[in-house]
C-alpha positions as CSV (number, residue, x, y, z in Angstrom):
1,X,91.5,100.3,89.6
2,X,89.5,100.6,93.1
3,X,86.8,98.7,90.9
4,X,88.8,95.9,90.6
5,X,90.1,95.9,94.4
6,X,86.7,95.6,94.7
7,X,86.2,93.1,92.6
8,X,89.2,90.9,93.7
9,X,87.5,90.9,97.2
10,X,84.0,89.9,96.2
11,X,82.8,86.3,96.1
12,X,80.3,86.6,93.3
13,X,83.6,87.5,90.9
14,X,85.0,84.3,89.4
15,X,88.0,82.7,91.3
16,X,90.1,83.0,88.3
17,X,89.7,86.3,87.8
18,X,90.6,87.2,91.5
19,X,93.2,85.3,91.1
20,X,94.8,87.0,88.0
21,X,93.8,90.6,89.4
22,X,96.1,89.4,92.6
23,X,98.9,88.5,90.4
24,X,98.7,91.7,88.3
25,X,98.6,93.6,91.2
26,X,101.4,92.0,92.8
27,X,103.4,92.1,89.6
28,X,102.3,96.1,89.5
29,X,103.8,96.1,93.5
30,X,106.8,94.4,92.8
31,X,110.3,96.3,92.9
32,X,111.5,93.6,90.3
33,X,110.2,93.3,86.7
34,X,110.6,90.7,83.9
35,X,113.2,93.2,82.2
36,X,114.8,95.3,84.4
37,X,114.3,98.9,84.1
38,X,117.4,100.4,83.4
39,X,117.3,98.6,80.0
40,X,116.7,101.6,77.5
41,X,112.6,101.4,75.8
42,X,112.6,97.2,76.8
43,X,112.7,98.4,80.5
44,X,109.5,99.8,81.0
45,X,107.9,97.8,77.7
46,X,107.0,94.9,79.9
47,X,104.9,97.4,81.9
48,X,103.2,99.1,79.4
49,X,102.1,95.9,77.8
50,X,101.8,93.8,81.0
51,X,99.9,95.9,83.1
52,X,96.9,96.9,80.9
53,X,96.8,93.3,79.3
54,X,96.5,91.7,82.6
55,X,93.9,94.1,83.8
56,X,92.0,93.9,80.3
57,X,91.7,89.9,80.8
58,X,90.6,90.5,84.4
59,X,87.5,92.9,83.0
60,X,87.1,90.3,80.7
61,X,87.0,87.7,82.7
62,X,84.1,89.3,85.3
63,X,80.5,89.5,83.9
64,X,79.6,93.3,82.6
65,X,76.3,93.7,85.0
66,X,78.6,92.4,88.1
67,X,81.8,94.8,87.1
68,X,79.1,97.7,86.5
69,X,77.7,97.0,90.4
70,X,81.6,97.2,91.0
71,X,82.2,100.7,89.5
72,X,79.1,102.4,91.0
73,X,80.7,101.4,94.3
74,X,83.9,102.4,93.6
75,X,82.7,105.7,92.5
76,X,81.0,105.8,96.0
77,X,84.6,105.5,97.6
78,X,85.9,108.6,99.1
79,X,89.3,107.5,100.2
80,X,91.4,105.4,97.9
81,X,92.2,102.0,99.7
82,X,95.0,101.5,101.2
83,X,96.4,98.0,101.0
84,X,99.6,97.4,103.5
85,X,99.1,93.4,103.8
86,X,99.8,93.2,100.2
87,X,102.8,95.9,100.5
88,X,104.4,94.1,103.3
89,X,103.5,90.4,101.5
90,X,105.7,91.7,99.0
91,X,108.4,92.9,100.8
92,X,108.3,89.8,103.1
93,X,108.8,87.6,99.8
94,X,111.7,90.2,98.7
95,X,113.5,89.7,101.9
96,X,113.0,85.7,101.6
97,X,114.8,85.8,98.2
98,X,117.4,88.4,99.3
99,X,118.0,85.6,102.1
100,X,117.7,82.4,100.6
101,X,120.6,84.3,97.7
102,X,122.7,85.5,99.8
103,X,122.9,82.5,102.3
104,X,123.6,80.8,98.6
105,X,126.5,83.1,98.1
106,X,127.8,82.6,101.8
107,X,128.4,78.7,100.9
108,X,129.7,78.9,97.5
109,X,132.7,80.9,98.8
C-alpha cells in the first residue's frame, strides 16, 4: 500500500492510474459503503471485492519497472505515512452531505 501512496504522488505514474488509486483510497477512507455494513455477508462483500480489485487495476495500470522503483522506496520508508488532508477531505465532504440532508429535511417539514 505505501508503494502506491507513492505512486499516486509521482508524475512519471499515468494520470489515470493516480486517479483510480485516489478514488480507491477514498472509497477505503470512507465511513459509507455501497452496501452498508450491517447487512449480514453483503455488508463487507463490497469491500473484499472492491478494495483488492481497485488496487489490482491500479498495479496494472503502472508499468512493472516504474512500480518496482516504487516498492524499493517504499521498503526504504521507516514511518508509515500519515495522510490527514485526505482524512479531513473526507470528513469535510461527510459534513457537506450531512448538511445539504438535513437542511433538505428542515424544508420538507
Amino acid at each position: 500500500m505505501v508503494a502506491l501512496w507513492i505512486a499516486s504522488g509521482d508524475k512519471r505514474t499515468p494520470i489515470a492510474a493516480r486517479a483510480l488509486a485516489l478514488l480507491v483510497a477514498g472509497y477505503a477512507l470512507s465511513p459509507i459503503d455501497l452496501i452498508p455494513d450491517f447487512i449480514p455477508v453483503l455488508g463487507l462483500l463490497d469491500d473484499v471485492i472492491l478494495l483488492p480489485l481497485g488496487i489490482w487495476l491500479v498495479l496494472r495500470m503502472i508499468p512493472p519497472a516504474l512500480m518496482a522503483e516504487f516498492r524499493v522506496q517504499a521498503e526504504q520508508v521507516k514511518v508509515r505515512p500519515r495522510v490527514l488532508a485526505g482524512a479531513a477531505l473526507v470528513i469535510v465532504v461527510w459534513l457537506a452531505v450531512l448538511s445539504w440532508i438535513a437542511a433538505s429535511l428542515w424544508r420538507a417539514d
